[in-house]
C-alpha positions as CSV (number, residue, x, y, z in Angstrom):
1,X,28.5,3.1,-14.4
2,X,27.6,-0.6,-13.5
3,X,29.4,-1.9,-15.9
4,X,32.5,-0.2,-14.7
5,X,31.9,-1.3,-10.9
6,X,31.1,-5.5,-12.0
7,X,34.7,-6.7,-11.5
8,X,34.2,-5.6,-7.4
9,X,30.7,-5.0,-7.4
10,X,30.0,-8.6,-5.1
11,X,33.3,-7.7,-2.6
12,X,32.1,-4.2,-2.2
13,X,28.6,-5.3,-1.4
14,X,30.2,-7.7,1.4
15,X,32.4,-4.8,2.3
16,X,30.1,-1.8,2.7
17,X,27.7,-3.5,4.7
18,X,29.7,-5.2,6.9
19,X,28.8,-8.5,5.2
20,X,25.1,-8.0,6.4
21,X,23.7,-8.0,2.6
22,X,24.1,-11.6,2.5
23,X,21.1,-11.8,5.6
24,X,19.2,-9.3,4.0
25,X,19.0,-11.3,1.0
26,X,18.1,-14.3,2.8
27,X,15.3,-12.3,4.8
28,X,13.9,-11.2,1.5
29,X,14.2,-14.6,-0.3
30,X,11.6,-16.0,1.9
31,X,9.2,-13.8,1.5
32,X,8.9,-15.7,-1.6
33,X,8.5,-19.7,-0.3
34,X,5.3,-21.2,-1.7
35,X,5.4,-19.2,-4.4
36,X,4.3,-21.0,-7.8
37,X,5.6,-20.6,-11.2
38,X,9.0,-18.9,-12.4
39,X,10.6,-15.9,-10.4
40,X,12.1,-12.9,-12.2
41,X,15.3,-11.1,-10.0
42,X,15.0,-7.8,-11.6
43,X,18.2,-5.5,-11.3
44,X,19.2,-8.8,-10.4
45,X,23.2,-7.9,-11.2
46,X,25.9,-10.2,-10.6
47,X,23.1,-13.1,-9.3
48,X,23.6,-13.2,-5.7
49,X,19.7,-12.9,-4.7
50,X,18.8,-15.7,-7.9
51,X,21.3,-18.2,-6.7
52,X,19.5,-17.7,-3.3
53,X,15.8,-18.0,-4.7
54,X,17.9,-21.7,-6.1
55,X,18.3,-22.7,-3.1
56,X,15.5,-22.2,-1.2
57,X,13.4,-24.2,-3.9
58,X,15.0,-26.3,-6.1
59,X,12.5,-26.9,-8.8
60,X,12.7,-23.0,-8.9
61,X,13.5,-21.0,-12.3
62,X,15.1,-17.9,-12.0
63,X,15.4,-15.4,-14.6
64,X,18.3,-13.5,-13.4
65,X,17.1,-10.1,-15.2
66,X,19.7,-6.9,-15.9
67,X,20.6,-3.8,-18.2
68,X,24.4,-4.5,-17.8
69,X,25.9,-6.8,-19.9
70,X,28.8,-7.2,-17.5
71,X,27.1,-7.7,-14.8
72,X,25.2,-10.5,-16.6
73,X,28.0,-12.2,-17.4
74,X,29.5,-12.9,-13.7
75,X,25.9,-13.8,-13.2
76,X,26.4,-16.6,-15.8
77,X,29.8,-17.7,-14.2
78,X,28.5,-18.1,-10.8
79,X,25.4,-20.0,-12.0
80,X,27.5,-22.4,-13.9
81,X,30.0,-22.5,-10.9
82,X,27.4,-23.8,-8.7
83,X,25.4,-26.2,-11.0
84,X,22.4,-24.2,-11.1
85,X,22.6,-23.0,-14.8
86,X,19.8,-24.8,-15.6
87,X,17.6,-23.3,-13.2
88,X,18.8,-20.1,-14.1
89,X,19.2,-17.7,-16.6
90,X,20.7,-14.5,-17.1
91,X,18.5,-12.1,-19.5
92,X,19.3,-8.7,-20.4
93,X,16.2,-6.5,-19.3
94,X,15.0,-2.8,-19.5
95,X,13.1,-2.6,-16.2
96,X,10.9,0.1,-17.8
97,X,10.2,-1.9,-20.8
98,X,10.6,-5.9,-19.6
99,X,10.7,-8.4,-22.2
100,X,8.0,-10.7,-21.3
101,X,4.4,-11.5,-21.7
102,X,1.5,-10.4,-19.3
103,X,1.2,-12.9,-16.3
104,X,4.7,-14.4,-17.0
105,X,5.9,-14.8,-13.1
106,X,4.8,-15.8,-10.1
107,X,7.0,-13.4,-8.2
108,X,9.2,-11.0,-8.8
109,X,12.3,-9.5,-6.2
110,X,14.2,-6.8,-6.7
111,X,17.1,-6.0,-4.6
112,X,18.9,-2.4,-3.9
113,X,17.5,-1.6,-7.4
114,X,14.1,0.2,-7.5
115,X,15.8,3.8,-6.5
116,X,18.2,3.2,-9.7
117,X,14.8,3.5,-11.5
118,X,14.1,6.2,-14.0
119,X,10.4,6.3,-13.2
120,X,9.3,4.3,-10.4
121,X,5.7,4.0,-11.2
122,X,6.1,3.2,-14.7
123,X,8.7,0.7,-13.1
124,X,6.0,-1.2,-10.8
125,X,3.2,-1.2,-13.4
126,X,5.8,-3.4,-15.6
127,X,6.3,-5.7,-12.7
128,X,2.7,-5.8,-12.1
129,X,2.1,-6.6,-15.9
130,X,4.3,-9.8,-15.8
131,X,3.2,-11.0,-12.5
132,X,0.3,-13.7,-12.7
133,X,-2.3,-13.5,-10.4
134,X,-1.6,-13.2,-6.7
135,X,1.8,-13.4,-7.4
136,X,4.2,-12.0,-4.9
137,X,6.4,-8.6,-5.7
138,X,9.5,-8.5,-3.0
139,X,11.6,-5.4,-2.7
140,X,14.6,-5.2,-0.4
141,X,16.0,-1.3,-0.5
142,X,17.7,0.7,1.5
143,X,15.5,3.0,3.8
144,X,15.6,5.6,6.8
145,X,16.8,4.4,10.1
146,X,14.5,6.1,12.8
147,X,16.3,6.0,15.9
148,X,18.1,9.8,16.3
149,X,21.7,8.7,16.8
150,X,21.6,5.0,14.3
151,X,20.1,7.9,12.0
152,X,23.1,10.2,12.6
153,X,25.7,8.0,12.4
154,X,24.1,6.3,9.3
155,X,24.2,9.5,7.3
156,X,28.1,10.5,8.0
157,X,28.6,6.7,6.6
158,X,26.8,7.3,3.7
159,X,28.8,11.1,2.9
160,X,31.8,10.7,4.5
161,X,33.2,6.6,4.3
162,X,30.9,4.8,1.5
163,X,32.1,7.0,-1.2
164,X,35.5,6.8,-0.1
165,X,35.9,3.3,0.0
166,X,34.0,2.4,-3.1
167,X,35.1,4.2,-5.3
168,X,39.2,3.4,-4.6
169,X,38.3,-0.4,-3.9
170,X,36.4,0.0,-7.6
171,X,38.8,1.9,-8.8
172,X,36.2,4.1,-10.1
173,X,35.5,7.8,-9.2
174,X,31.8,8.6,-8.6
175,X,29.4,5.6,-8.4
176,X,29.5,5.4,-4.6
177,X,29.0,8.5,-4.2
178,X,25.7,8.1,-6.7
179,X,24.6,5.2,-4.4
180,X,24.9,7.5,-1.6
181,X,22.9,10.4,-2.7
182,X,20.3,7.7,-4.1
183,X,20.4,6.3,-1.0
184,X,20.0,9.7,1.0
185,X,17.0,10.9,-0.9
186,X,15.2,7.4,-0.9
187,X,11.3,7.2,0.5
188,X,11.2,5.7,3.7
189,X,9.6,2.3,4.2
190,X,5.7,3.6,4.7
191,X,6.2,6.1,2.2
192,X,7.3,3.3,-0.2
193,X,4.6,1.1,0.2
194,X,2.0,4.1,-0.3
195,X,3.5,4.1,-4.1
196,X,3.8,0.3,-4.6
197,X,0.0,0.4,-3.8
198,X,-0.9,3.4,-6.0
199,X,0.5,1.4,-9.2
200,X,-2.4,-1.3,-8.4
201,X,-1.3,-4.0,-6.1
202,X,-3.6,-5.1,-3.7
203,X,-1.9,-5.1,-0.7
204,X,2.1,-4.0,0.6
205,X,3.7,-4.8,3.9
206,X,6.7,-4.2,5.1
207,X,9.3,-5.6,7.6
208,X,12.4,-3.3,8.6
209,X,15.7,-4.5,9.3
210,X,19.2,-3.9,10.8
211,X,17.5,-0.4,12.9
212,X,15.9,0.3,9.5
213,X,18.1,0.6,7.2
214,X,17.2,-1.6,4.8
215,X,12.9,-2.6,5.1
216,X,11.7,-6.0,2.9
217,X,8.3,-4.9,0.9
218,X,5.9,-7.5,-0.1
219,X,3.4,-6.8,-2.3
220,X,0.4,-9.6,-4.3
221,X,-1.2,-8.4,-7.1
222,X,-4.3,-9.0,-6.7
């Protein structure tokens, strides 16, 4: 399914959120400043959130982390388009079995991919295993907007437009309508940070964003 979506997947993002992912990403990007050592972007896709960890430090290494080949490989375009490629580097990646050693990272970010997980917890407990020492886990994910009419009008988008649009701009029938229903059945932000803590970091905040539909998570491992 992600493979299919690649060739559109960065204009759809841009489209679907009325170009509001690009903030987003920036928002969660700083949670990472003054972090030491390499940063893993997990489900990090077609590299829009590594090339902005590039920018805001650049002595930073970013592996750019993914199951889909094809999404790896516009990752590797636009890294070499910009003159970062040798700061970072795409890496095909199993989130539920990463291939690196314990205490590898000193953060980790993972954008709009955690609710793609098969297992969640077993998910985290990798993260934690290549994060060093206090290093900083940042998720940015859709959530639950609380306000009653945001709320309303949020979930006709979701059933009625997203779908829609996605799948003819993709040209694919169904995964918009996937990230809708993953999107609709999604924790909400406190309930998200209850699990992030259960898998053993020390700590999880959370900032919400745009009425709350997407929140930032920050998590240290302690």
């Amino acid at each position: 399914m992600f493979d299919g979506v690649a060739p559109r997947y960065d204009l759809l993002n841009h489209l679907l959120s009325l170009n509001m992912d690009r903030r987003w990403r920036r928002v969660a990007v700083r949670e990472l400043d003054g972090a030491a050592g390499p940063v893993l972007d997990l489900c990090g896709g077609t590299g829009d959130v590594s090339v902005e960890l590039a920018r805001a430090d650049r002595n930073r290494q970013v592996v750019c982390g993914d199951f889909s080949l094809p999404m790896l490989e516009r990752a590797a375009g636009k890294f070499r388009r910009l003159g970062i490629d040798d700061r970072c580097f795409p890496v095909m990646a199993d989130a539920m079995r990463l291939p690196f050693v314990d205490g590898t990272f000193g953060g980790v970010t993972v954008a709009f991919g955690v609710r793609n997980l098969p297992d969640l917890a077993v998910g985290l407990r990798e993260i934690l295993r290549v994060l060093a020492p206090g290093g900083r886990l940042v998720i940015l994910e859709f959530s639950q907007p609380t306000a009653p009419v945001l709320s309303g009008l949020y979930r006709f988008y979701l059933r009625r437009i997203l779908p829609r649009i996605g799948d003819r701009v993709s040209g694919r029938c169904g995964p918009y309508g996937y990230l809708a229903r993953t999107i609709s059945a999604f924790p909400d932000a406190p309930t998200l940070a209850d699990r992030i803590r259960s898998c053993g970091f020390s700590r999880c905040d959370w900032t919400s964003l745009t009425g709350g539909i997407v929140a930032v998570h920050t998590a240290v491992k302690g």
